[in-house]
C-alpha positions as CSV (number, residue, x, y, z in Angstrom):
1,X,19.6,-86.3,-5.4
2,X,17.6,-88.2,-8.1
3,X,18.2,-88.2,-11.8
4,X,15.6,-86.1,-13.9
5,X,15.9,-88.4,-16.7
6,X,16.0,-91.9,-15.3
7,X,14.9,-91.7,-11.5
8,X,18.6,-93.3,-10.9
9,X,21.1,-92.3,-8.3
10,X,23.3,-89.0,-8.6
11,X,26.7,-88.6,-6.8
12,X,28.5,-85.4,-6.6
13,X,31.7,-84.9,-9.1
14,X,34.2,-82.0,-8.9
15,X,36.2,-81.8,-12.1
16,X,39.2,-80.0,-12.0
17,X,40.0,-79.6,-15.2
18,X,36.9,-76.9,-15.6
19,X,37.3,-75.1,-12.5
20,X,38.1,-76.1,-8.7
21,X,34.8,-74.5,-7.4
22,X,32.6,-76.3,-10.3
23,X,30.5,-79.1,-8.3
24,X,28.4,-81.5,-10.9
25,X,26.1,-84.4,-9.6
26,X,26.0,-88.0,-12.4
27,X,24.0,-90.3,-12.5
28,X,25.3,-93.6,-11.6
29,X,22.4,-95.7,-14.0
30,X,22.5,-93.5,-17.3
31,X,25.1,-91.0,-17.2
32,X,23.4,-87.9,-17.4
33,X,25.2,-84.9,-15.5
34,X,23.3,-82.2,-14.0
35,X,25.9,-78.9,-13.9
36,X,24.3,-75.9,-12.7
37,X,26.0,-73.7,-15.5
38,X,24.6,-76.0,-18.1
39,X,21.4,-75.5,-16.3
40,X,21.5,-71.6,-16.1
41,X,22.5,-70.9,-20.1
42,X,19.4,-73.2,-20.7
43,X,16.8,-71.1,-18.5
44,X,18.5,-68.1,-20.4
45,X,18.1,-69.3,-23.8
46,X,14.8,-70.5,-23.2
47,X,14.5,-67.2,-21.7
48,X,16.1,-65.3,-24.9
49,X,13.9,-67.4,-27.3
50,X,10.4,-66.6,-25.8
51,X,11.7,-63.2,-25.9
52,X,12.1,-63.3,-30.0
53,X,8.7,-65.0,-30.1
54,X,6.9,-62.1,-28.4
55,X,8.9,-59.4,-30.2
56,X,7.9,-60.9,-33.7
């Protein structure tokens, strides 16, 4: 997997402390972690937001 924000190198991470299903991928250049929760409450607010903008 490549990172979206600096092209680097991503490895997969589990982290137990949030859940011991929850896999995350980091970047091994910048740092940036890519979690697929984080990801879906984005599209949703994004999704919630252009919502409000049609409504007004």
């Amino acid at each position: 997997m490549t990172c979206q924000k600096c092209k680097g190198f991503m490895v997969e991470e589990r982290q137990p402390e949030l859940s011991t299903d929850t896999v995350t991928h980091r970047c091994i250049n910048c740092g940036f972690i890519h979690d697929p929760l984080m990801v879906q409450n984005r599209l949703n607010h994004l999704k919630e937001k252009g919502m409000l903008l049609h409504a007004a």
